[in-house]
N, C-alpha and C positions, 0 to 999 in steps of 0.2 A: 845307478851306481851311487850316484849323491844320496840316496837317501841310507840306504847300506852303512856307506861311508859314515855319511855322522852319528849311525850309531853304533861306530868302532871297527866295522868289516875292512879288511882288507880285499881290494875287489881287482878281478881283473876280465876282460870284455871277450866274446869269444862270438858273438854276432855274426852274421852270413856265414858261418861254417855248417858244415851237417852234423854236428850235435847239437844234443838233443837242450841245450842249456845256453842263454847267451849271455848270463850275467852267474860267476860264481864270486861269493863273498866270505871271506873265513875271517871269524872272530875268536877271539877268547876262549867259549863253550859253544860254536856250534859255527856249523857250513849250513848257507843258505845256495839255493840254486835258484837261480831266475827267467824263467820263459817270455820273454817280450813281446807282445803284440801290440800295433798300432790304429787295428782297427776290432777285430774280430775275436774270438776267444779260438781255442783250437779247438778242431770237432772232437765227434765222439774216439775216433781212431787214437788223434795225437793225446787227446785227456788219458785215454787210457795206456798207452806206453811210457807218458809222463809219470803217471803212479806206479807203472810196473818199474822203473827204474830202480836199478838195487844201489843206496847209500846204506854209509853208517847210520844207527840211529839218532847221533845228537844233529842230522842235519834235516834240512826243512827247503820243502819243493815250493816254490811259488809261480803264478803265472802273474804278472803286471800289462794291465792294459791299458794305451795310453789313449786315449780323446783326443777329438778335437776342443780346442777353447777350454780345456780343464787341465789345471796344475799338478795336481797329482792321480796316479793313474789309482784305477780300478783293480784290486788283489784279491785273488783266489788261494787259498795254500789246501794243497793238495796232501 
């Protein structure tokens, strides 16, 4: 969310629920959506209903994976 945040998003957290998104962010010109994982990326199943998700076009699907011992996570945009 911090990172969203400083570049303008309005963010709000939506984590352990069952959708399919635990970070959305709306800026300016565009909705980001953000799929969080702490260790692993999501298999072939979750990648692929992640894409099939219907948004508007000015938004942008991300997955954020976070590490161990590393600051910033590892990003996929989908």
């Amino acid at each position: 969310m911090r990172l969203l945040e400083a570049a303008g998003h309005s963010c709000t957290r939506a984590a352990a629920s069952l959708g399919a998104w635990g970070i959305i962010g709306i800026g300016s010109a565009d909705v980001v959506l953000v799929q969080v994982k702490t260790r692993d990326w999501p298999g072939a199943e979750g990648m692929e209903g992640l894409r099939l998700f219907r948004c508007p076009a000015n938004c942008r699907k991300l997955i954020h994976r976070r590490r161990d011992r590393q600051n910033l996570p590892n990003v996929r945009e989908l």
